[in-house]
Structures are given as C-alpha cells and as structure tokens.
N, C-alpha and C positions, 0 to 999 in steps of 0.2 A: 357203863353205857353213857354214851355221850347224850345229853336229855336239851335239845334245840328250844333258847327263850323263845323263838320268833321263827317257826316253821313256817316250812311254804304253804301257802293260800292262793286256791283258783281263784278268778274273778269269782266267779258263785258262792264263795266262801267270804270275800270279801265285802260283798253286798249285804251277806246275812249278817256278819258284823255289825256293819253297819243300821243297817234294820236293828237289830239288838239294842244296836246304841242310842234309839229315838232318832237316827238319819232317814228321811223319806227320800228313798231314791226313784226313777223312773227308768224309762227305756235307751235313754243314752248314757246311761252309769257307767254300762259294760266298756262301753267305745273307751271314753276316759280314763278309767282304770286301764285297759289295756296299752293308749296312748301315751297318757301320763305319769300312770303308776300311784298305785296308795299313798307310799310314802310320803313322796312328791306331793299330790294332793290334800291328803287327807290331815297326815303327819305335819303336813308345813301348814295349813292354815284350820285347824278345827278350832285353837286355841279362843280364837273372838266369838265360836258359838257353844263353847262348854257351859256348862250348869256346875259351875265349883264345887257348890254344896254337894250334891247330888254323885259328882264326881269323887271327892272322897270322901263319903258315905258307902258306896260301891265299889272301890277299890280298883276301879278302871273307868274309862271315861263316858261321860253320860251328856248327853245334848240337852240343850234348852228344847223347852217345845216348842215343835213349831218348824224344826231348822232341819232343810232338803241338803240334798246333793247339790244340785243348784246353786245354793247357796255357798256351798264353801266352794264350790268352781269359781263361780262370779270373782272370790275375793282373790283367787289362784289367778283369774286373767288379769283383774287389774292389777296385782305385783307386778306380772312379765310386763302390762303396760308400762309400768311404773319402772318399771328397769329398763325399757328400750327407752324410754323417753331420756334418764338421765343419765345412761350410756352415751348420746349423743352429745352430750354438753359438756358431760367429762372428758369426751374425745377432743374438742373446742378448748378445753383447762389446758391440758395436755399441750397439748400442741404452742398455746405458749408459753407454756414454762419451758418447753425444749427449744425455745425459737429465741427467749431471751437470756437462757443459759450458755446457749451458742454462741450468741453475738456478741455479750460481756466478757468470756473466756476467751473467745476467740479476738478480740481487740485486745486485750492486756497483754495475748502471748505471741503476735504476729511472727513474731523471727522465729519463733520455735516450732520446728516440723514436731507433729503430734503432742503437741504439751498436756494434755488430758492422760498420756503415757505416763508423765513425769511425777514422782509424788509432794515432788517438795513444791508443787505450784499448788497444793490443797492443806486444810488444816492440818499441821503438824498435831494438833492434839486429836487429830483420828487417824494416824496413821493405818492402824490396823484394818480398816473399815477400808481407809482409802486403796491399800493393798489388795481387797477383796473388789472394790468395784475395780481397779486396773486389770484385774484380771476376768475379769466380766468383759472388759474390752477388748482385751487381747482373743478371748474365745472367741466374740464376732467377727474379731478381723483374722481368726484363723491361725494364730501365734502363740494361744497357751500350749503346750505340750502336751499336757493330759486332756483335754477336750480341744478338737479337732473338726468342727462344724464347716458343712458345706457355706460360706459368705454368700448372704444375698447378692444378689446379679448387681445390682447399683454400687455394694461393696466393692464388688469384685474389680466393677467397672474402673474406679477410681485406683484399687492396689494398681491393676495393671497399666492405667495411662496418665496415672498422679504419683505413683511411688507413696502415696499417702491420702486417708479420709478423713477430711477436714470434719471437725467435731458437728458441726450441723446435718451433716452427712449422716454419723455415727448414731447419735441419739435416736436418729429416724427409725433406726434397729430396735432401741433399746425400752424397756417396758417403762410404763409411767413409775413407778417404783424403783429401778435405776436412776430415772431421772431428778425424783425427789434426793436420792441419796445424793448426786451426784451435785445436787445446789446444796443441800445440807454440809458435806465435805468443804464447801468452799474457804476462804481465808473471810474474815469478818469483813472485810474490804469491797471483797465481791459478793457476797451475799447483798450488803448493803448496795449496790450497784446495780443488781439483778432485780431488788425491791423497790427501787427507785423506777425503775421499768418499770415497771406494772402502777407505779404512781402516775408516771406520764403518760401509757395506754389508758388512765382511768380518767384521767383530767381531758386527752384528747375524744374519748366517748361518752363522757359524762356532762362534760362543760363543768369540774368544780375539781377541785385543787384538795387532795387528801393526802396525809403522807401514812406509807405503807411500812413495816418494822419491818425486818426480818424473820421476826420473832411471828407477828403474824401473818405473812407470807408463809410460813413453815406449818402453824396450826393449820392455816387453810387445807394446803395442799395434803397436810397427815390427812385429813378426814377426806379429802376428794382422792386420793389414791386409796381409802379403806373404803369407802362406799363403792368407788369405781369396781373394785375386787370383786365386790360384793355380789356386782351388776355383773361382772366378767363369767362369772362361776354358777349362777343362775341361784343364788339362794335366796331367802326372804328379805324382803328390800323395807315393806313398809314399816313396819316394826323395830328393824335393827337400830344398836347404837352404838359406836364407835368412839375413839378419845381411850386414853387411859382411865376415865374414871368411866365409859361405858354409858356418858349420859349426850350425847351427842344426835340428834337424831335426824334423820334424811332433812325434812326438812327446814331443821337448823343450819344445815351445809347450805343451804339457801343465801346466806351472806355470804361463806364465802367465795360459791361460783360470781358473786355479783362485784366480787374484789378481782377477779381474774378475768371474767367474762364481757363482752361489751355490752353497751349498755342495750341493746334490742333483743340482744339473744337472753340477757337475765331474765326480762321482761317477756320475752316467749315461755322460757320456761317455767316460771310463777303460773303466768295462765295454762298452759298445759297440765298443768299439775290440778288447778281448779277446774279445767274441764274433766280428764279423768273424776275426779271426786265428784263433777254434779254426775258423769255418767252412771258408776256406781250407783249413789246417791238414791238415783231413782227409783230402784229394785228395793233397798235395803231398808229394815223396820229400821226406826228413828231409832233406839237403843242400840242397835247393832252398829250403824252408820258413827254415832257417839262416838263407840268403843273403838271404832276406826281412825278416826280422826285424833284420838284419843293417844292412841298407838303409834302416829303418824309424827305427832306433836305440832297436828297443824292445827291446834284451837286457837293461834292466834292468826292465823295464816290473810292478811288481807283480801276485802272480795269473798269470802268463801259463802258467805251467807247470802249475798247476793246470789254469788253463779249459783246455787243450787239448785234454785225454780230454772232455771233455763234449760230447753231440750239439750242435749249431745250428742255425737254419734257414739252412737253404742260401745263397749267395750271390744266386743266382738270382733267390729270394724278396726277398730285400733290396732290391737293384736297382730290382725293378718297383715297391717302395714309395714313398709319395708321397716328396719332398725333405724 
C-alpha cells in the first residue's frame, strides 16, 4: 500500500496544524488558505518566524512565540509587493538590451535579409548554442519543421508585406532569456559595441562618462534575467540568490539595474523598495524586521534607517495596484 508523505488537508485541518505549531490564527485564516493555499503561504514564508532550536528538538516545525497568521501573510504580501515592483524595471532592462541588440546587429548586417538566420554572423565558438537559438527563431517565424506556432499578428504582419522581420521586430517576441543568449552569442566585436551602448545611455542620463565591459554587461543581465524569472513564476523573491556561487541577492541586482536603467527610474526603484520595508516595518517586532532585512541583504541599503519612522501606505494597498 502506497502510504502518502503529505496527504490531503481541509482548511480545518490545516489551522489545527497550525494551532499545534504555536501559529495564532483568526477568522480570516480560512479565506487565505483557501485563496492562497498553505503551501504557498505557509511553506514559502514560515522560515523568518521558526524557533530553530525548538524545531529540531520536535522533529517538525515550531514557531517562535508570539507569531500569528498575520504574520506570515504580512511577509507573503510584501514578496508579491516586492515582485510587482521589480517586475516592472526588469521589463524597462529588457527592453533595452533588445533595443540595443537590434540596432548594433542590425547596422553591421544592413545588406543581409535576415542575418540573425545566419550563423557565421555569431561566435563561432558557440556554434552549438547559436544553432539552438536560430532555431528559436525560426519557430517564431513559423519555419522550424517540428514546431509550427501560430506567428504573432505583427509577425505575420511583416512575412506577408516585408517578405522578412527585421531583428527589432523579432526580439519583441522573444523572452528576456533569448535575448540574453542572443548578445552572449555575439562575435567579441559586437558585444563590445552593444556595451559601449549602454555606456552612452549611462553618460547621456547620468551626466558621467563610465566604461561598461562586456563581461559586466553579461553579469548584470545573468542576475536581472534570474531574478526577472523569479518574479515571472511567483516564487520567493526576498530571500533568494542567484550567480553561480548563489550569493547574489535582490538587492545587490540593485547596481546592476542602475548600469542599464536611467537614471530616475534607478532611483524610483531604491525608494520603492524603502517604502515597501518602512511599510512592513511598521507591523513587525524589531527582531523579526532584522531577519528580514537580513535576508534581503539590504543592511546596507541607503536611507533605510531613515524611511523607517515614516508612515506608508499599507501593504495592502500596494498589492492591489496595478503590476
């Protein structure tokens, strides 16, 4: 007989859980858990209100005292805060690395109908890689064999009255994660070209003269396409960290939206980020708040100790704002 780790649980079974666990829940538990789901919930943010010791001592998890339902909701909105918010700036990243991938590619290969088709216009030392994204492109435009996708109407628009969709066109389709690939692929010539762009967007909204590598151009955008994901998929945002070594955290990606981003929009989103935390802020014991911030890697975060004392609007409110 098959013996289930993780059997199904009523709401009513799941409250008692919790009740068990030192969780003090109230009359809107039900809603939530219904809405939300335990998992979701519970499972993704208990971890900043666990009692470690007490935890494995008991062999299952055990709350601090003190710590409600409420509580780990509060920390459940502000992530989804926290992810609408830097959903939106990621979309702003995006959008110019496809803007200045277009225009460098697209100026070097003028006489060539569809050169982004071709592979010896990309590093020969990724052929293999370049192969897979050519045919990424060919899927969108309805030309791989084995996948055979309806072409967006603006695609379409162009096969039929261009005979061909010019690469700024294309990209428009294609995920931020193509896109990365698809400046990573480039010859050393154009990357360095593509980087240089993003030096003269930085000098022309910054007022100062920086040169950008390729090489950190590519870091940037590895972490803003791994966070973006992150944000895309609804998982836990505050917490996570990204990089091959895993030590990378939200907001350390903080410089490098502020290498691609202009400069008012960096600077909205630093504050945004300090309103969220004073909103927080205000509900949560001062230890717990720590652990957050803590988690966050924003102890050094400029401002923060200021915005704290200052009112916010609520999490609440934030949430229900558009994306």
């Amino acid at each position: 007989m098959r013996i289930n780790p993780k059997p199904f649980r009523t709401i009513e079974e799941q409250i008692a859980i919790l009740n068990s666990r030192g969780v003090a829940t109230d009359k809107s538990t039900p809603e939530v858990l219904a809405r939300e789901g335990y998992y979701s919930v519970v499972n993704g943010y208990k971890d900043l209100y666990l009692d470690p010791a007490a935890t494995k001592a008991a062999g299952e998890d055990v709350f601090r005292k003190g710590t409600t339902f409420q509580d780990i909701c509060r920390l459940f909105r502000f992530d989804r805060a926290l992810r609408q918010t830097f959903f939106r700036y990621f979309a702003i990243a995006e959008a110019a690395l496809k803007s200045l991938c277009a225009y460098h590619f697209a100026e070097a290969h003028q006489d060539e109908p569809e050169p982004y088709l071709n592979a010896t216009n990309y590093d020969e030392c990724q052929r293999t890689y370049v192969d897979w994204l050519i045919s990424d492109f060919e899927s969108a435009l309805a030309r791989n064999p084995r996948k055979k996708p309806q072409p967006k109407a603006y695609l379409e628009h162009y096969l039929k009255n261009h005979d061909e969709v010019p690469l700024w066109v294309l990209l428009r389709y294609m995920t931020l994660g193509q896109a990365f690939k698809f400046y990573c692929y480039q010859t050393e010539s154009m990357r360095n070209k593509i980087a240089k762009g993003f030096a003269v967007l930085y000098e022309l909204s910054y007022g100062e003269k920086i040169n950008v590598s390729p090489r950190r151009l590519t870091q940037a955008y590895d972490h803003i396409k791994d966070f973006r994901n992150i944000c895309a998929h609804e998982e836990r945002l505050y917490c996570a960290r990204v990089s091959p070594g895993h030590d990378i955290s939200v907001v350390d990606a903080l410089s490098d939206l502020q290498l691609v981003l202009p400069k008012n929009e960096a600077a909205q989103l630093t504050n945004d980020i300090l309103d969220l935390l004073a909103s927080i802020g205000e509900d949560m014991r001062e230890a717990d708040f720590s652990r957050l911030v803590t988690s966050m890697g924003a102890e050094h975060l400029p401002g923060l100790k200021e915005r704290r004392n200052v009112p916010r609007t609520s999490l609440e409110a934030r949430v229900a704002q558009p994306a």
